[in-house]
DSSP file (Angstrom, degrees, kcal/mol; ACC not computed):
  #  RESIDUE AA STRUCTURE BP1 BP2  ACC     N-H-->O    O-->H-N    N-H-->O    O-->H-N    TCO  KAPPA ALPHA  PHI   PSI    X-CA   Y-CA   Z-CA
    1    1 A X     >        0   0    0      0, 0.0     4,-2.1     0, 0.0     5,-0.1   0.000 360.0 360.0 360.0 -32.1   85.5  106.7   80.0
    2    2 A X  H  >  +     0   0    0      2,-0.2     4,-3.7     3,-0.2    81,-0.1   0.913 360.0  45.0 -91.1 -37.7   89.2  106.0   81.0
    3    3 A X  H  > S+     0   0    0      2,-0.3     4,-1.7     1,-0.2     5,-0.2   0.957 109.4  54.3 -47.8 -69.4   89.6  110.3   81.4
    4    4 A X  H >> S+     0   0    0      1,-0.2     4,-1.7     2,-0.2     3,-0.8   0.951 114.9  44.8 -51.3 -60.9   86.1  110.5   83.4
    5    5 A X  H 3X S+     0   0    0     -4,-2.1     4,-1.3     1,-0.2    -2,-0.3   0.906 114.6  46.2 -45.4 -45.9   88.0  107.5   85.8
    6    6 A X  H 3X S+     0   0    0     -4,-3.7     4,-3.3     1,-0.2    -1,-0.2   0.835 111.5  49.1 -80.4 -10.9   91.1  109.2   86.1
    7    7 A X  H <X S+     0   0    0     -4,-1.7     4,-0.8    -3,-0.8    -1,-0.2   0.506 110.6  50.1 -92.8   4.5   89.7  112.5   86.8
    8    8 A X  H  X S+     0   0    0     -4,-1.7     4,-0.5    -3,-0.3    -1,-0.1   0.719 112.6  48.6 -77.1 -39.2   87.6  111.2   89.4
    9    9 A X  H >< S+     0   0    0     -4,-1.3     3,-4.5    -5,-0.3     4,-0.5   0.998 111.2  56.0 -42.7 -86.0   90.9  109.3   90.9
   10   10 A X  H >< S+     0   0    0     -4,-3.3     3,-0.7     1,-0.3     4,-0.4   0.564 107.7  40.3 -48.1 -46.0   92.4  112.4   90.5
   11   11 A X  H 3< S+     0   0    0     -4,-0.8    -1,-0.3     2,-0.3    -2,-0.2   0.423 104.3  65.2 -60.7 -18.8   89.9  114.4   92.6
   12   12 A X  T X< S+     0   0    0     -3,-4.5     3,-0.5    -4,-0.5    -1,-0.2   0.855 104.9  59.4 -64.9 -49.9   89.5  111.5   95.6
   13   13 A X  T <  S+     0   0    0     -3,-0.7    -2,-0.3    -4,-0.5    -1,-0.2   0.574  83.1  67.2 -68.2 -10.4   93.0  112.6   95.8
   14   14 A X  T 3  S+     0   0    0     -4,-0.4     2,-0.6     1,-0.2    -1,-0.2   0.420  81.1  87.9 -76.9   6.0   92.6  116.3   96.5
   15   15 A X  S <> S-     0   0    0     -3,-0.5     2,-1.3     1,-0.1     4,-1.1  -0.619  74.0-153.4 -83.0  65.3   91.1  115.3  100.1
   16   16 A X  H  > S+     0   0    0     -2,-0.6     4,-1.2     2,-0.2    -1,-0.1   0.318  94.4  57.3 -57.2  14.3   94.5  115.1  102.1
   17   17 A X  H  > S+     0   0    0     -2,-1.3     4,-0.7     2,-0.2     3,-0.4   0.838 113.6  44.0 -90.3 -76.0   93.2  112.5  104.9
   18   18 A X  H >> S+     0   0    0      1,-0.2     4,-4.7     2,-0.2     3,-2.2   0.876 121.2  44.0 -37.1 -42.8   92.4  110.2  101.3
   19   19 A X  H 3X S+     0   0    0     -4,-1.1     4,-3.2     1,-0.3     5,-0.3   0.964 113.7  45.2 -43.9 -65.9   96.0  111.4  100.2
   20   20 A X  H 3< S+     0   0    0     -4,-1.2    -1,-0.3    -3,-0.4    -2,-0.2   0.237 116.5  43.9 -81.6   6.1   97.4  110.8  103.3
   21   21 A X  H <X S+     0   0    0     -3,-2.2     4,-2.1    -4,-0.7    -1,-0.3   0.617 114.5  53.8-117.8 -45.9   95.5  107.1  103.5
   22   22 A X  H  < S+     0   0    0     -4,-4.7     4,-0.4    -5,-0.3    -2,-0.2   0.878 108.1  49.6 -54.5 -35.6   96.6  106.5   99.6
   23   23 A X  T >< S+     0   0    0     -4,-3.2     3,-1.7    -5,-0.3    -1,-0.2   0.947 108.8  51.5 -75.0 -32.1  100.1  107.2  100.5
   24   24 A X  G >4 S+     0   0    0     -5,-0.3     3,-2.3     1,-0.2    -1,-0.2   0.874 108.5  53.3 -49.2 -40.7   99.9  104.6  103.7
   25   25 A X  G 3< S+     0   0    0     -4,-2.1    47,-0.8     1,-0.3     3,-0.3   0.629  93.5  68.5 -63.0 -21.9   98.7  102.2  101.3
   26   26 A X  G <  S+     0   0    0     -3,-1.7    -1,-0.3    -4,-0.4    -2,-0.2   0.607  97.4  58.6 -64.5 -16.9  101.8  102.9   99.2
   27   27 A X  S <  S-     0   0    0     -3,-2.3    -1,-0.2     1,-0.5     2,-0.2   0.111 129.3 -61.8-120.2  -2.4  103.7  101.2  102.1
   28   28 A X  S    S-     0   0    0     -3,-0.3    -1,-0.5     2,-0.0    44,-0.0  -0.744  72.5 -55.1 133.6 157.3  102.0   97.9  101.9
   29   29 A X        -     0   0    0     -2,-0.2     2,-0.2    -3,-0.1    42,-0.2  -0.183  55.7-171.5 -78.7 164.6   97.7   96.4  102.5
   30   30 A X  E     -A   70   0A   0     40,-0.8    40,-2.3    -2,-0.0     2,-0.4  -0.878  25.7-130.5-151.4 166.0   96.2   97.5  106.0
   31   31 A X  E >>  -A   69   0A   0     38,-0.2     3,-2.0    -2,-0.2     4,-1.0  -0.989  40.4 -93.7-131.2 149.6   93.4   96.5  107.2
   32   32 A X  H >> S+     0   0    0     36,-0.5     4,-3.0    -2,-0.4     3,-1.6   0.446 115.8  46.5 -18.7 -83.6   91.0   99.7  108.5
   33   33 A X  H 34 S+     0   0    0      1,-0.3    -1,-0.3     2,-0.3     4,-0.2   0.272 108.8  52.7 -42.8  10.3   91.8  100.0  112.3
   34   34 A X  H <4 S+     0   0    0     -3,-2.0     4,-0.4    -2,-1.4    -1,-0.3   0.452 111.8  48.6-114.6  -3.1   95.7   99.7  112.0
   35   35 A X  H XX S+     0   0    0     -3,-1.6     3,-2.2    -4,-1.0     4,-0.6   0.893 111.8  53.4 -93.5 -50.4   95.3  102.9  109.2
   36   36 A X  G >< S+     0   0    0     -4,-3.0     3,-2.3     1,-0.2    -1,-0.2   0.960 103.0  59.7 -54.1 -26.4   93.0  104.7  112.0
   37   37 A X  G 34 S+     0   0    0      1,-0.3    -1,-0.2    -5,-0.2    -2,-0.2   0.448 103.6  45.1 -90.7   8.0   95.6  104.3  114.4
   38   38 A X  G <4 S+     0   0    0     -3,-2.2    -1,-0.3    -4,-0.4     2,-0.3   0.283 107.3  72.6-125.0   9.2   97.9  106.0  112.8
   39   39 A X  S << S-     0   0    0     -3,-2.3     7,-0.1    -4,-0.6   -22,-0.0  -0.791  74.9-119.3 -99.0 152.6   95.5  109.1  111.8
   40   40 A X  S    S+     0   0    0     -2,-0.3     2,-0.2    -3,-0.0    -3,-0.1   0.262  91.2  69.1 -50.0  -5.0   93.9  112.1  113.3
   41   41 A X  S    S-     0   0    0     -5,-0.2    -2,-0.3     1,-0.1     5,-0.1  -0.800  85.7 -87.8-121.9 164.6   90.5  111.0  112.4
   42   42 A X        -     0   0    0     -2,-0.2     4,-0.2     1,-0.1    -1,-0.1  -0.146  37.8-106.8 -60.6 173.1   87.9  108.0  113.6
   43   43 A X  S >> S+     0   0    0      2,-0.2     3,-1.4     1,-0.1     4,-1.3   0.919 119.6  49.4 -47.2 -67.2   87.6  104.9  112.3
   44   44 A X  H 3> S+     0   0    0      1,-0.2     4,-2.5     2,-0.2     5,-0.3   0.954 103.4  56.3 -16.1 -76.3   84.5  105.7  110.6
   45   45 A X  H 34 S+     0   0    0      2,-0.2     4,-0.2     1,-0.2    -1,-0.2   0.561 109.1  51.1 -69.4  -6.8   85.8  108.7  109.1
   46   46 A X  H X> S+     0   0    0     -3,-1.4     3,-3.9    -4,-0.2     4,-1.4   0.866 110.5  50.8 -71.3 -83.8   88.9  106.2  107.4
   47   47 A X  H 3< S+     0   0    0     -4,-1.3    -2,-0.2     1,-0.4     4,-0.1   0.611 110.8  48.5 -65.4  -6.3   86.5  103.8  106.1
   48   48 A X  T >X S+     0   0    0     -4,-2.5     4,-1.5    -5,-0.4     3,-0.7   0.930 113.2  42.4 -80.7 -35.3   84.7  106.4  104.6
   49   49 A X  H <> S+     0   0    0     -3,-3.9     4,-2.2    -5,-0.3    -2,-0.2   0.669 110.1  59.4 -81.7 -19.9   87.2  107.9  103.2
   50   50 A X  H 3X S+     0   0    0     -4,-1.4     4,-0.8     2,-0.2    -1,-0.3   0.574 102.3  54.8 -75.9 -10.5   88.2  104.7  102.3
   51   51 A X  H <> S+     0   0    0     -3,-0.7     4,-1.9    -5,-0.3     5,-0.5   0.891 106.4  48.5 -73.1 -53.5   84.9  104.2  100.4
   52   52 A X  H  X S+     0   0    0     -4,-1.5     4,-2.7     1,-0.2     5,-0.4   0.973 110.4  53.3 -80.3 -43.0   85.2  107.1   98.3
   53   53 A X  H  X>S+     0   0    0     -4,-2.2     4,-1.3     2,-0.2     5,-0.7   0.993 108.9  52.9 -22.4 -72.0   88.9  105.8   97.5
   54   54 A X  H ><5S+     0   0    0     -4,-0.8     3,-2.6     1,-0.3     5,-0.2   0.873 104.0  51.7 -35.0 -87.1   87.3  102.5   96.6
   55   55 A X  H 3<5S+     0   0    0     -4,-1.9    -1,-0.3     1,-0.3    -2,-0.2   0.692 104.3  61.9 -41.9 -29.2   84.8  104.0   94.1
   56   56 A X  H 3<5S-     0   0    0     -4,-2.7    -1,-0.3    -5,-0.5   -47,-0.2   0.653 115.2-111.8 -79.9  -1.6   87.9  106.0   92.2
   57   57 A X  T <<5S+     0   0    0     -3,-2.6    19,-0.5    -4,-1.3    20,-0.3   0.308  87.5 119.2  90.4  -9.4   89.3  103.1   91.5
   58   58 A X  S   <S+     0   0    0     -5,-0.7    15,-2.6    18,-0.2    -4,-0.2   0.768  71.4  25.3 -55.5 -35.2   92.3  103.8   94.0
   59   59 A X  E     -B   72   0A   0     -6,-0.4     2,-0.3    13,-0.3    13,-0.2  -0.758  65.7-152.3-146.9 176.4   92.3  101.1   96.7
   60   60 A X  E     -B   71   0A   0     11,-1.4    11,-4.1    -2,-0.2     2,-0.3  -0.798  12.2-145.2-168.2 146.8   90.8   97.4   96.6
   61   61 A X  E     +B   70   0A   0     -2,-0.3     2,-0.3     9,-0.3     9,-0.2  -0.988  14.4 179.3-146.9 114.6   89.3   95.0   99.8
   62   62 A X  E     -B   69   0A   0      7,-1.2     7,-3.4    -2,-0.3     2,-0.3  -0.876  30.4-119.3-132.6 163.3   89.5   91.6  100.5
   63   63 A X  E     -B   68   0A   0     -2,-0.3     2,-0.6     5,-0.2     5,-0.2  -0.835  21.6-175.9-122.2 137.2   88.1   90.1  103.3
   64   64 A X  E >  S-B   67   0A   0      3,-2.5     3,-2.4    -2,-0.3    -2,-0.0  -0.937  74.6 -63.5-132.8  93.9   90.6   88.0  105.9
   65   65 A X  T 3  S-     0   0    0     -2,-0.6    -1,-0.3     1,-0.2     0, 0.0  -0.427 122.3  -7.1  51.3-127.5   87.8   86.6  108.4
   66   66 A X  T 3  S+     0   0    0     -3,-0.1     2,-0.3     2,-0.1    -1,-0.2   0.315 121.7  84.3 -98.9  17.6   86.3   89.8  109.9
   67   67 A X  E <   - B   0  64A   0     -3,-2.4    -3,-2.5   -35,-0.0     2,-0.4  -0.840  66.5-140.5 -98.3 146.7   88.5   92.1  108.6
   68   68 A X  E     - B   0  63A   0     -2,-0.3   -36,-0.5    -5,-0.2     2,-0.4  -0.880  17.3-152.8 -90.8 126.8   88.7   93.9  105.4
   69   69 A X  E     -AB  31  62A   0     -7,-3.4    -7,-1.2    -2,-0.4     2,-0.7  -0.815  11.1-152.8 -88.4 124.3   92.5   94.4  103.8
   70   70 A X  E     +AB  30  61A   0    -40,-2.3   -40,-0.8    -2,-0.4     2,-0.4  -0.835  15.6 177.5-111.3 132.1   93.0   97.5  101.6
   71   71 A X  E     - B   0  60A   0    -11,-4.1   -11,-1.4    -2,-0.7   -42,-0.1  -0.936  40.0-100.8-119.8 141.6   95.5   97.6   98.8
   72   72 A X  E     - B   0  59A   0    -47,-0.8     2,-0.6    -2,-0.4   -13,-0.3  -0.441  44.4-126.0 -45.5 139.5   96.4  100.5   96.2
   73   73 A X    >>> -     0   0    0    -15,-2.6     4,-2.4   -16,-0.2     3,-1.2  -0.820  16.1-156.6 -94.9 105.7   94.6   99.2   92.9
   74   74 A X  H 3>5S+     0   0    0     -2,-0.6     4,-0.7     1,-0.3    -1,-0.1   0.758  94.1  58.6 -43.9 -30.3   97.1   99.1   90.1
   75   75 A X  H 3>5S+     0   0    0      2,-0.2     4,-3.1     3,-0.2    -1,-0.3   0.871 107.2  50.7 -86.2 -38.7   94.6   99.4   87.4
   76   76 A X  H <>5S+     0   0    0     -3,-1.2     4,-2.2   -19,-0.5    -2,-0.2   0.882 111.3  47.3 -85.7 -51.7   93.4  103.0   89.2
   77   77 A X  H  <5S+     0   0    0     -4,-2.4    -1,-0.3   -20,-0.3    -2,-0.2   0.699 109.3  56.0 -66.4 -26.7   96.8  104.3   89.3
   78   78 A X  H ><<S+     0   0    0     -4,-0.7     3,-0.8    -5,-0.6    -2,-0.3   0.928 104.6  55.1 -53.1 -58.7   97.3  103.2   85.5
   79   79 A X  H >X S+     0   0    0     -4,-3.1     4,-3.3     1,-0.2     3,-1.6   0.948 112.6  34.3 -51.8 -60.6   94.6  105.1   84.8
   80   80 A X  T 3< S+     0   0    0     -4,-2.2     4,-0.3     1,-0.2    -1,-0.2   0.403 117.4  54.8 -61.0  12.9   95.9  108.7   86.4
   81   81 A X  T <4 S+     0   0    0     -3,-0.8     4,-0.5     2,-0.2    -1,-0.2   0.319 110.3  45.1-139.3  -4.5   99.5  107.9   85.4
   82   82 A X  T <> S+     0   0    0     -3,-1.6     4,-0.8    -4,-0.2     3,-0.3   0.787 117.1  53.8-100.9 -58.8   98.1  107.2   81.1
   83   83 A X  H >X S+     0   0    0     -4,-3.3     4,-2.5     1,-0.3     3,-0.8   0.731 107.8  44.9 -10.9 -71.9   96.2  110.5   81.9
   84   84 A X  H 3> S+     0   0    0     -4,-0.3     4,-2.1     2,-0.2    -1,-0.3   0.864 103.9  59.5 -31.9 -74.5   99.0  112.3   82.9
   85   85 A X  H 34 S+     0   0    0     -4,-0.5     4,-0.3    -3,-0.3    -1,-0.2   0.382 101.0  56.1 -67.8   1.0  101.0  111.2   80.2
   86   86 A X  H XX S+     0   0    0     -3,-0.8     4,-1.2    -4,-0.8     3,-0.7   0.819 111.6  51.4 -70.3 -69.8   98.3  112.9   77.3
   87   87 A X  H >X S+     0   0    0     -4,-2.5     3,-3.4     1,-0.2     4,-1.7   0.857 107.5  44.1 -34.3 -79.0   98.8  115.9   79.1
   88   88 A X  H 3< S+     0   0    0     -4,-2.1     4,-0.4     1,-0.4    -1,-0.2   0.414 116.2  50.1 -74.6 -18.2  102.3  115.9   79.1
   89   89 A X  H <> S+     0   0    0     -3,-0.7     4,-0.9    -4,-0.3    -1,-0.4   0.485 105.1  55.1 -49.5 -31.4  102.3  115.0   75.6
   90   90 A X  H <X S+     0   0    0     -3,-3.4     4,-2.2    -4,-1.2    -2,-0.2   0.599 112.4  48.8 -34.9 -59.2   99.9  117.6   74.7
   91   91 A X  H  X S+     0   0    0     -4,-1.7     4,-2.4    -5,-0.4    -2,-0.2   0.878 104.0  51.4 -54.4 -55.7  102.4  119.8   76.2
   92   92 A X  H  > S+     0   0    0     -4,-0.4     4,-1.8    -5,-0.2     5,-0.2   0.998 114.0  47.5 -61.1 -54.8  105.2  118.7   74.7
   93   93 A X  H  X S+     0   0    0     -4,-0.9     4,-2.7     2,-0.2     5,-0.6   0.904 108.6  56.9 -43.3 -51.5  103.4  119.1   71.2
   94   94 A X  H >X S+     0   0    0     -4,-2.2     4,-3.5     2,-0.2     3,-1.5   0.976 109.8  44.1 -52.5 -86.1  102.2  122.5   72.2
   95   95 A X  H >X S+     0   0    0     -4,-2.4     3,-2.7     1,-0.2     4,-2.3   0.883 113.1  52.1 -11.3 -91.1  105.8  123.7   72.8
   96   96 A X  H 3X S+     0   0    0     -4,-1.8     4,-0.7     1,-0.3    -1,-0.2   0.490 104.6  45.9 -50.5 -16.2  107.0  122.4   70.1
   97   97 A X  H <X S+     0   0    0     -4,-2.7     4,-1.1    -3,-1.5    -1,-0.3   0.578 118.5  49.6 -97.2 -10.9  104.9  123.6   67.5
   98   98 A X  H <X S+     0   0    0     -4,-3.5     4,-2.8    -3,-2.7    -2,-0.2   0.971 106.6  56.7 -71.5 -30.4  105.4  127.3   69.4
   99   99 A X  H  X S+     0   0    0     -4,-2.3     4,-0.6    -5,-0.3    -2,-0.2   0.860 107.6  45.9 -47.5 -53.1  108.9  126.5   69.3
  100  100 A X  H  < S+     0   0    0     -4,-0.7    -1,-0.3     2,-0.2    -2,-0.2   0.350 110.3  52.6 -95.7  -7.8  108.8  126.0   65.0
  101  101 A X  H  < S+     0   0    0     -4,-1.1    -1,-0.2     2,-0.1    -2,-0.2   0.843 101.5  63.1 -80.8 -42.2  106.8  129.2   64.5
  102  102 A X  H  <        0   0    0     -4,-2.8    -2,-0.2    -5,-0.2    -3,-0.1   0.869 360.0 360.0 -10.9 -65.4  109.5  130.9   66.6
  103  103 A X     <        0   0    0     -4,-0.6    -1,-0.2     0, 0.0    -3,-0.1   0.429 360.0 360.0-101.7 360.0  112.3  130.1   63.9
């Protein structure tokens, strides 16, 4: 389950208006108009993208009156960043054991 989440994550990110809305987010919560106003695309077309974010587990919403605030979700970046670190573990193991047939 935690794999299926992070490769989902991972794939939210391969959109680079979501990238490029995940990285804003990196910088501090926004709330939807101040993140359009600083993109090439509508409003809409943030909160959609902000949607799909949502549903990867990447970003998180609270409501301040009639606005909604979006934060990176730590638990969603946890996820891709334990992912990550299976690979790279994987990796290493993989190496190494080419490494000891080598010698």
């Amino acid at each position: 389950m935690a794999n299926a989440q992070a490769l989902f994550a991972i794939a939210a990110l391969g959109d680079p208006t979501r990238r490029q809305i995940f990285e804003r987010l990196a910088h501090g919560p926004s709330p939807v108009g101040e993140l359009a106003s600083t993109m090439a695309v509508t409003r809409p077309a943030v909160t959609q993208h902000l949607g799909v974010l949502k549903e990867a587990g990447l970003v998180t919403e609270t409501a301040q009156g009639t606005r909604r605030i979006y934060r990176l979700n730590r638990r969603g970046i946890s996820a891709i960043h334990a992912w990550l670190d299976e690979r790279w573990a994987e990796a290493l193991n993989a190496a190494g054991s080419t490494l000891d047939q080598d010698f």
